[in-house]
PAPADO-661618 format. One record per residue (C-alpha): residue number from 1; residue in one letter; z, x, y. Coordinates in steps of 0.1 Angstrom, whole numbers, plus 5000, padded with zeros to 4 digits. Each point is the difference from the previous one (the first is absolute). Example, Ala and Ser with C-alpha at 12.3 -4.5 7.8 and 13.67 -1.06 7.14 Angstrom:
// PAPADO-661618
1 | A | 5078 | 5123 | 4955;
2 | S | 4993 | 5014 | 5034;
***
This chain:
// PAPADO-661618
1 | X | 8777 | 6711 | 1572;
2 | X | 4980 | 5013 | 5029;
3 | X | 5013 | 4980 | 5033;
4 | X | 4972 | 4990 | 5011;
5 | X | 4996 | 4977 | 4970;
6 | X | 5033 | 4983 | 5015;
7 | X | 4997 | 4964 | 5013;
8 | X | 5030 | 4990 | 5020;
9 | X | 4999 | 4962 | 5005;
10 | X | 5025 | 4981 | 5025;
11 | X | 5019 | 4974 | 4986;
12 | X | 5020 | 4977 | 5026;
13 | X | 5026 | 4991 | 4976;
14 | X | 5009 | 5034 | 5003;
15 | X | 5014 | 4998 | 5035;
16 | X | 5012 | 4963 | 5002;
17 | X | 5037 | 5000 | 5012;
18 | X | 5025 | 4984 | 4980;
19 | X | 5019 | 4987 | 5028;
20 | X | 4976 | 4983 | 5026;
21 | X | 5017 | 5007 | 5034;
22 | X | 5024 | 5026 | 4987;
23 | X | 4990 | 5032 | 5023;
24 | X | 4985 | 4986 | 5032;
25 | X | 5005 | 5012 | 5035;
26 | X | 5033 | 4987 | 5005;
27 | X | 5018 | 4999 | 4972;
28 | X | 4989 | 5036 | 4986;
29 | X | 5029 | 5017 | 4983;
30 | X | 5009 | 5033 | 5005;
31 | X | 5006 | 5027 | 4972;
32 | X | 5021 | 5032 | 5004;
33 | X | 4992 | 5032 | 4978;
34 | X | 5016 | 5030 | 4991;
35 | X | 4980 | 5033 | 5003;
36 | X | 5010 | 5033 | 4991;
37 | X | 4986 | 5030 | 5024;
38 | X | 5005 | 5033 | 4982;
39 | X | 5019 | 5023 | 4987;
40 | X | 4963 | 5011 | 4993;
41 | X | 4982 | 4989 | 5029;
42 | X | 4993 | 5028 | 5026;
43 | X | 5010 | 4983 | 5026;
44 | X | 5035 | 4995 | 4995;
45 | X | 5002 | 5041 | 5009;
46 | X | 5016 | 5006 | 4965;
47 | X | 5021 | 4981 | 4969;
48 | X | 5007 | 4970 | 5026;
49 | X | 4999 | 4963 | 4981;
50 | X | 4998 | 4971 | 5028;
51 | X | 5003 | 4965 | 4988;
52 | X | 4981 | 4982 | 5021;
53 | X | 5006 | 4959 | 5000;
54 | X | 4966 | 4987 | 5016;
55 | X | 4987 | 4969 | 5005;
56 | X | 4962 | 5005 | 5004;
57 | X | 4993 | 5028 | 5022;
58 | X | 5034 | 4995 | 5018;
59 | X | 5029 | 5020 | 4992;
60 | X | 5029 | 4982 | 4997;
61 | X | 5025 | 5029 | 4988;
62 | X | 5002 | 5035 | 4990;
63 | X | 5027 | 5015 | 4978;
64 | X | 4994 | 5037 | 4995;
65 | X | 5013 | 5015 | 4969;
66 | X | 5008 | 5039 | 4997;
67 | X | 5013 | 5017 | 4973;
68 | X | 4973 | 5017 | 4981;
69 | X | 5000 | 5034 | 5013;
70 | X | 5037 | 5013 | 4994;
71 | X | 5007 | 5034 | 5022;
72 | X | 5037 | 4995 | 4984;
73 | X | 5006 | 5024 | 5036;
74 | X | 5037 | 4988 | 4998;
75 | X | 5012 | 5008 | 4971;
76 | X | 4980 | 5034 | 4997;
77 | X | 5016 | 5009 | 5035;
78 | X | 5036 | 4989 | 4989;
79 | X | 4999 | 5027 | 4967;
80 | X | 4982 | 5029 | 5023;
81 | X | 5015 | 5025 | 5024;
82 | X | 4991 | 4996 | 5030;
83 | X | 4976 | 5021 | 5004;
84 | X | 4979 | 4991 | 4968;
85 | X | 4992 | 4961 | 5016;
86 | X | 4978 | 5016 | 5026;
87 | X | 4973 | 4993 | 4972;
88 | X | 5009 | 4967 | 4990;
89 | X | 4997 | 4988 | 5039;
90 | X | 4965 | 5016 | 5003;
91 | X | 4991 | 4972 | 4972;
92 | X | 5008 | 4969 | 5017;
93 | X | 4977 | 4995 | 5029;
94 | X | 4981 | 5020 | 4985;
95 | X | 4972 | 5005 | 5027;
96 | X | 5025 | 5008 | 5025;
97 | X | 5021 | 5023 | 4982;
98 | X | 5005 | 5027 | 5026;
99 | X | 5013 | 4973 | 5021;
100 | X | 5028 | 4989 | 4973;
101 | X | 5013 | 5036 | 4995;
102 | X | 5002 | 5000 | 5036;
103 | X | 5025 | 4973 | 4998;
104 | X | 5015 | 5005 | 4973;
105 | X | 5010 | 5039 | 5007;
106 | X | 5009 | 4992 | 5033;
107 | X | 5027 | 4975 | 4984;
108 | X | 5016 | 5028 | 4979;
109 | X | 4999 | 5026 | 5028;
110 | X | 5022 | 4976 | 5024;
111 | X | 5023 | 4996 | 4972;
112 | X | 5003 | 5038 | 4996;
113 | X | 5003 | 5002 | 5036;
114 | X | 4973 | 5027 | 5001;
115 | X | 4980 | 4974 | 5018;
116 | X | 5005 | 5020 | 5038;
117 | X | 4992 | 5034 | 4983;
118 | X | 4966 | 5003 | 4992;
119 | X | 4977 | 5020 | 5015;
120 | X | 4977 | 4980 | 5025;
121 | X | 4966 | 5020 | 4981;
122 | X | 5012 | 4978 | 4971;
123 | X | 5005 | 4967 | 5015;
124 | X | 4963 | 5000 | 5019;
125 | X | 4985 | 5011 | 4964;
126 | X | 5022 | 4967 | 4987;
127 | X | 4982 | 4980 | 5024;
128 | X | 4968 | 5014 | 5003;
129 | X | 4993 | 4997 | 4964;
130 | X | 5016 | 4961 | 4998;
131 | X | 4975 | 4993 | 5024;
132 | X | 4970 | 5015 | 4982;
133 | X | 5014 | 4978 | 4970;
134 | X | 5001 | 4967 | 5025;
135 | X | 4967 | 5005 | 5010;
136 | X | 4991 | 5004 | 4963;
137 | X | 5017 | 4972 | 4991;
138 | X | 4985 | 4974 | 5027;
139 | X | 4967 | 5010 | 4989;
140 | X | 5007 | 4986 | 4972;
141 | X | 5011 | 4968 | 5007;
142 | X | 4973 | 4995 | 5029;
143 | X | 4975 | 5013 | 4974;
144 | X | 5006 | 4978 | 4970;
145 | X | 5009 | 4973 | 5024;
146 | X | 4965 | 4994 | 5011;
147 | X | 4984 | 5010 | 4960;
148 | X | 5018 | 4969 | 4995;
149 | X | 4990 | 4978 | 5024;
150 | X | 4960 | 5013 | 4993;
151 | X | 4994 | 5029 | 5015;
152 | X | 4995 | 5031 | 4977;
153 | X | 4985 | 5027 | 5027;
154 | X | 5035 | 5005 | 5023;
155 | X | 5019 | 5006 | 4969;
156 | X | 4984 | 5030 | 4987;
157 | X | 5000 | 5012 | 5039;
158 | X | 5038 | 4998 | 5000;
159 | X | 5001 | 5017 | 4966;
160 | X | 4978 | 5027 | 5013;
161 | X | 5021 | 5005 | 5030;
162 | X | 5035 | 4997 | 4975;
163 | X | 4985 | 5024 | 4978;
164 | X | 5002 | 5034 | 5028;
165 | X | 5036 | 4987 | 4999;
166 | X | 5008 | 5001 | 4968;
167 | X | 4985 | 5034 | 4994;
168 | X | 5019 | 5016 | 5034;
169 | X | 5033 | 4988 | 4976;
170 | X | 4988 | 5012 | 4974;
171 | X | 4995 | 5034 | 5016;
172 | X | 5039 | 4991 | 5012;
173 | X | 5019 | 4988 | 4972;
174 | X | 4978 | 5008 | 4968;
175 | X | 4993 | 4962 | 4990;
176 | X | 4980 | 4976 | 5016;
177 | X | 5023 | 4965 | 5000;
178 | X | 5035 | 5009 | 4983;
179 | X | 5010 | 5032 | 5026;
180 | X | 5035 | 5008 | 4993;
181 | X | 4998 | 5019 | 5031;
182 | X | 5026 | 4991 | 5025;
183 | X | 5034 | 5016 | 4986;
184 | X | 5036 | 4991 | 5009;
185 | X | 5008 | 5023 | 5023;
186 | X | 4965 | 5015 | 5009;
187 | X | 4969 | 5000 | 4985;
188 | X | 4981 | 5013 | 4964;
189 | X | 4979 | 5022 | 5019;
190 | X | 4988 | 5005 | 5037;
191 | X | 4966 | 4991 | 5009;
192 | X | 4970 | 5023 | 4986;
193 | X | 4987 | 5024 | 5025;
194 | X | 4976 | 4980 | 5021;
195 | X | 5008 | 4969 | 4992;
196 | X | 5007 | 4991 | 5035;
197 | X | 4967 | 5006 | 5011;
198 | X | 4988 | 4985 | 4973;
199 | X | 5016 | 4971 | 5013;
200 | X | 4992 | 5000 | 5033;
201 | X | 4960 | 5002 | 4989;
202 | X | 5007 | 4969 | 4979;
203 | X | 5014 | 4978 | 5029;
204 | X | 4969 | 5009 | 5018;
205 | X | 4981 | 4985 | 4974;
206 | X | 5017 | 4971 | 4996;
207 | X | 4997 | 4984 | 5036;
208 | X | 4969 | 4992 | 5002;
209 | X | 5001 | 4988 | 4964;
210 | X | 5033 | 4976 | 5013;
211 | X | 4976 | 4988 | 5026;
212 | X | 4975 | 4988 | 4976;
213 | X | 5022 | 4988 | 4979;
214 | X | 5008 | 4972 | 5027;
215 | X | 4972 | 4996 | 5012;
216 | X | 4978 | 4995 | 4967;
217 | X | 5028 | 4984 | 4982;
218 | X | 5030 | 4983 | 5021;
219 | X | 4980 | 4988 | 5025;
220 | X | 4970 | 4987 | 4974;
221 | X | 4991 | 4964 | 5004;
222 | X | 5006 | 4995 | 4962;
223 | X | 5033 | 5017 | 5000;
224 | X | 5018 | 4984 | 5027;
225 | X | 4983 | 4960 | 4986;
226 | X | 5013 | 5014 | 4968;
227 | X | 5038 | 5012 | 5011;
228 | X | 5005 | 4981 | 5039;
229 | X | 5021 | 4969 | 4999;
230 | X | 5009 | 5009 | 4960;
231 | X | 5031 | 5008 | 4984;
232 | X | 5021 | 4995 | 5032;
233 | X | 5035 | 5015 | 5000;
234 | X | 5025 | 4982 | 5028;
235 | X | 5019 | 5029 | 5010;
236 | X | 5036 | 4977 | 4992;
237 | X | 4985 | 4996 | 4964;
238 | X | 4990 | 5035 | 4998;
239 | X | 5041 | 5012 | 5013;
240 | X | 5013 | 4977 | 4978;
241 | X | 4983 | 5011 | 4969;
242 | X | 5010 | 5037 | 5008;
243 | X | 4959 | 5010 | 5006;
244 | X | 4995 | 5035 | 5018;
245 | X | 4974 | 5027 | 5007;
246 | X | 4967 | 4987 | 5008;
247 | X | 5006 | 4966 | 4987;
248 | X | 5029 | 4992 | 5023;
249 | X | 4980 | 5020 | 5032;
250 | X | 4970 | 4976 | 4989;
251 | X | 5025 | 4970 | 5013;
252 | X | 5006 | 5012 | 5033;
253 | X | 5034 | 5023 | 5001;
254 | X | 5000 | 5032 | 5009;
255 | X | 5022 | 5015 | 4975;
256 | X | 4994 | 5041 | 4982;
257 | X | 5032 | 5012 | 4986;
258 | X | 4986 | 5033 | 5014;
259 | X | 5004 | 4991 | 5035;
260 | X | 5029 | 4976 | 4992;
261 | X | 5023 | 5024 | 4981;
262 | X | 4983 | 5032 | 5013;
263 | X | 5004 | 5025 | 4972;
264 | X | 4990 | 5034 | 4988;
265 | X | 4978 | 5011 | 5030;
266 | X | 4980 | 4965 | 5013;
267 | X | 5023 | 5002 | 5031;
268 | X | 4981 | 5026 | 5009;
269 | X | 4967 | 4987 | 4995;
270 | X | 4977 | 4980 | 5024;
271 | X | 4977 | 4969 | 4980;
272 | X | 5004 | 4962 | 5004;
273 | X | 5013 | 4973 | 4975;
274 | X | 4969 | 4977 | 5000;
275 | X | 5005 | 4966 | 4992;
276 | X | 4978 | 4962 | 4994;
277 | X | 4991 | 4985 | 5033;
278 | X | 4977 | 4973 | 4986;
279 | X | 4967 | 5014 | 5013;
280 | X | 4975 | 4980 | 4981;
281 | X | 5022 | 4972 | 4982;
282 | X | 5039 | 4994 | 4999;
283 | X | 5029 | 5024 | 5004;
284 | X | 5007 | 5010 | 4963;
285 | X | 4968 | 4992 | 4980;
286 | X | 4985 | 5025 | 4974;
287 | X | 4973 | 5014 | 5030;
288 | X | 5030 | 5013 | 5020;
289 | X | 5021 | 5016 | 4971;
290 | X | 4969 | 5024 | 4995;
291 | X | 4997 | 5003 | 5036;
292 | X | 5031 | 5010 | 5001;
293 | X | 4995 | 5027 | 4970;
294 | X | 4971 | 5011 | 5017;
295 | X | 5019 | 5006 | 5033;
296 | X | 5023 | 5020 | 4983;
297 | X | 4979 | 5022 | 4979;
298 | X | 4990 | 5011 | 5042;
299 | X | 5039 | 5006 | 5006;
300 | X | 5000 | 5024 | 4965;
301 | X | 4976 | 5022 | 5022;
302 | X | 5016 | 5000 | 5025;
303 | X | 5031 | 5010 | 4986;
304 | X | 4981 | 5026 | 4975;
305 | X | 4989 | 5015 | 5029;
306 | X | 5028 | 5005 | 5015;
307 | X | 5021 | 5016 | 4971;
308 | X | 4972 | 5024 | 4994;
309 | X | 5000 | 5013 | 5036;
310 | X | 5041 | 5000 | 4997;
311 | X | 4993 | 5018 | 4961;
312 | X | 4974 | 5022 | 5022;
313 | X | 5018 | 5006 | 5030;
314 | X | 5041 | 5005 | 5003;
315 | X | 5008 | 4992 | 4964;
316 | X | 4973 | 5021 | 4986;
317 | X | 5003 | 5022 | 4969;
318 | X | 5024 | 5027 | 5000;
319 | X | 5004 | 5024 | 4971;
320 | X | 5036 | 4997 | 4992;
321 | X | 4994 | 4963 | 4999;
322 | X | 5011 | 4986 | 4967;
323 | X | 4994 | 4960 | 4992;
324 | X | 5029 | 4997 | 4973;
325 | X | 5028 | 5019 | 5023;
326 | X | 5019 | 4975 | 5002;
327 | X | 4992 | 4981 | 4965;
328 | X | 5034 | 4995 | 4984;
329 | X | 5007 | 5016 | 4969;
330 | X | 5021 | 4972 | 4991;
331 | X | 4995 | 4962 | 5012;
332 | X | 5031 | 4986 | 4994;
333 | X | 5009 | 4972 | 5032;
334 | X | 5032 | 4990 | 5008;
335 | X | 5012 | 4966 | 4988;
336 | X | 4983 | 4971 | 5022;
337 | X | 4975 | 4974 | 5002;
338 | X | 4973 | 5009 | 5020;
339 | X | 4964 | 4982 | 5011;
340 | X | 4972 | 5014 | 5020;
341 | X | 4966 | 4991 | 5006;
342 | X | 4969 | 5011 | 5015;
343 | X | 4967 | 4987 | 5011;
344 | X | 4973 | 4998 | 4972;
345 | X | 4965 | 4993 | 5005;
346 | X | 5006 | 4965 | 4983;
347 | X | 5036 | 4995 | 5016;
348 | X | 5038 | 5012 | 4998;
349 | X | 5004 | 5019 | 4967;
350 | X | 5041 | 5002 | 4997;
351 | X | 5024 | 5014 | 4976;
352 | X | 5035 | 4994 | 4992;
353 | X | 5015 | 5025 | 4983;
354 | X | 5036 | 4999 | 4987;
355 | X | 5018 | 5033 | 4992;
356 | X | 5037 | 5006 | 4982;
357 | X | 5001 | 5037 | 5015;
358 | X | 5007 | 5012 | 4968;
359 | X | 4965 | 5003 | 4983;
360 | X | 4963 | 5011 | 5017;
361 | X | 4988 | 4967 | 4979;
362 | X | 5000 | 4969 | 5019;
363 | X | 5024 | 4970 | 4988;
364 | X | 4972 | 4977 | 5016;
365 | X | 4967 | 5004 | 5021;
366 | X | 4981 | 4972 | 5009;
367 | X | 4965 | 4999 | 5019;
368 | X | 4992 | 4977 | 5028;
369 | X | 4962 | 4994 | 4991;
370 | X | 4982 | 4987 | 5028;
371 | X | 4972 | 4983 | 4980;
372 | X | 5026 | 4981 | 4984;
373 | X | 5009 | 4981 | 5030;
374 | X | 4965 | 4999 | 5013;
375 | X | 4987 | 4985 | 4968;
376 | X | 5027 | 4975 | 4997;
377 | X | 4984 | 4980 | 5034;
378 | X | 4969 | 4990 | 4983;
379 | X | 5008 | 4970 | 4988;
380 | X | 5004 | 4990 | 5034;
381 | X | 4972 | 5011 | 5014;
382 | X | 4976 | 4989 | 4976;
383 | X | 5008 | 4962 | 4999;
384 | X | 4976 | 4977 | 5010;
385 | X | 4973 | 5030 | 5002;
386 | X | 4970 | 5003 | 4975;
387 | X | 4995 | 5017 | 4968;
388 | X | 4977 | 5026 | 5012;
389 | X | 5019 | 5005 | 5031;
390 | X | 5032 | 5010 | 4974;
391 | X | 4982 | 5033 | 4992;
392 | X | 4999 | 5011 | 5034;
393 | X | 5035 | 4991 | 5011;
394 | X | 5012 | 5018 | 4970;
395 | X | 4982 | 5030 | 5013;
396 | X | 5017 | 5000 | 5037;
397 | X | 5031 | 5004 | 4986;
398 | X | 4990 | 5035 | 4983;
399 | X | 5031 | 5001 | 4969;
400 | X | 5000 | 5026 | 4974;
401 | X | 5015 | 4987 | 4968;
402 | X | 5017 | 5035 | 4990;
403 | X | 5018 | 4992 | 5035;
404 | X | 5007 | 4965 | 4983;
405 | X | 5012 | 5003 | 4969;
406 | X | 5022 | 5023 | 5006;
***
């Protein structure tokens, strides 16, 4: 039937009220609903499943639900020498992954008590390429943080800008996300001739890209309505809950695990530990942990910076200089319980390892994720706010659900 040959008639039976008096203005009942968010929405950053208890618009819980991903890292790294899990951590947080074997080699090595013995050449390579994978990593977040909250233009900029990243460790390692580059004991390979350089022309770049960045994006009228005075994080809640990285720095404490525990070569290293100051709303709302991510990505420079001019200057290349001299043929620990940690660009990533001296296979290794913890605070944080306002607090904390589900 064609519609405009439809004739739509009102009928005020239709909308009578059963009850007379039933809903007015001050006996109106309240009804609260259960709303699933994901694990296919693209805002929950991955297989995330929030049950969301709202009444109207108003959230009145938040129960997230992980569980769907299943990295099994545990159980691959307790039947693996030691040396075969440096693949298995590149999987978790995935978009950090440089950062991970960073950690997790560094864990080993003290075991070994090789830790003192490395060459310095191999250290500032350690850290110069974890902080290529930081900045890579925060672009991320900061980019697909503000794709969710509207904007689509500053998302393929940070992708753009990730992208030269990506391809320099490519050039490194071979792959482009899963690196398997930092060894136990040393290194797979030392950096392709020119890479340093190569690095130097990228930070040049970048700066003025970092200063757009805030300006067009952080400091946006729409961005900080969107994000000020949203999400807040009390810095007792966020201690209490275990938050780090960004997401505890957001709330006001001045806490990096590479100035705190000083390790590999940071001691050396000049660059500040930025941290939320409650410019434009309150101390620990969504605007300030992407200020504070955005802050750091200029301390990555910095520190880039200087570990090419150390990589360039006294620790340059030398031809007997050999990344794997001091790889261990066999990993094989004595027997302890040992935990170390190390700062990620989403927070402490730790690992307990347990070791009977008698194998190379660990009798237990377990990973501190720090999106665990960080995810773990929303419920608090999103009580009382509003639905739409749920996708952008999820987004501030940045989680990885191969970090996750372990």
């Amino acid at each position: 039937m064609p519609t405009d040959s439809i004739q739509y008639t009102y009928n005020p039976e239709h909308f009578q009220v059963s009850e007379p008096g039933k809903y007015t203005s001050e006996n109106l009942r309240t009804e609260e609903m259960v709303i699933n968010i994901g694990p296919q929405h693209p805002s929950t950053h991955g297989v995330l499943r929030l049950e969301v208890v709202s009444d109207g618009e108003i959230i009145v819980d938040v129960v997230p639900h992980i569980g769907y991903l299943h990295r099994c890292f545990e159980k691959h790294a307790e039947s693996l020498p030691f040396n075969q899990i440096i693949p298995y951590v590149d999987r978790m947080d995935y978009v950090a992954a440089m950062n991970s074997e960073h950690a997790y080699v560094m864990g080993v090595e003290r075991m070994l008590g090789i830790d003192k013995d490395l060459p310095k050449r191999v250290e500032y390579i350690r850290v110069l390429v974890a902080e290529l994978n930081r900045l890579a990593s925060h672009f991320v977040a900061i980019g697909t943080y503000v794709m969710d909250i509207g904007a689509y233009t500053p998302f393929l900029w940070m992708m753009r800008d990730r992208e030269h990243i990506l391809r320099m460790l490519e050039w490194l390692s071979g792959a482009r996300m899963l690196y398997n580059y930092i060894w136990v004991g040393g290194l797979f390979y030392d950096v392709p001739v020119g890479f340093e350089e190569r690095c130097r022309e990228f930070v040049n770049y970048l700066k003025p890209k970092l200063e757009e960045l805030q300006q067009l994006v952080i400091e946006n009228k729409i961005f900080v309505q969107r994000t000020a005075n949203v999400g807040v994080l009390p810095l007792p809640v966020a201690i209490n809950f275990g938050c780090s990285g960004p997401v505890l720095r957001g709330s006001g404490l001045r806490w990096d695990l590479r100035k705190v525990d000083g390790y590999s070569v940071y001691p050396e290293l000049d660059f500040d530990v930025p941290m939320g100051e409650g410019l434009v709303g309150t101390v620990g709302d969504c605007w300030d942990r992407n200020y504070v991510r955005v802050l750091e990505c200029r301390e990555s420079v910095k520190i880039i910076e200087q570990c090419v001019e150390k990589l360039l200057g006294e620790h340059r290349r030398t031809p007997d200089f050999d990344p794997q001299a001091f790889v261990p043929k066999k990993i094989r620990p004595q027997a302890m319980d040992y935990y170390v940690r190390a700062e990620n660009p989403k927070g402490e990533l730790g690992f307990f390892f347990r070791t009977d001296g008698k194998s190379d296979i660990p009798v237990r290794c377990k990973a501190r994720a720090c999106s665990f913890n960080n995810l773990s605070v929303i419920s608090e944080i999103s009580r009382g706010a509003m639905l739409a306002d749920l996708v952008a607090i999820i987004g501030s904390i940045d989680v990885v659900m191969g970090e996750v589900d372990r």
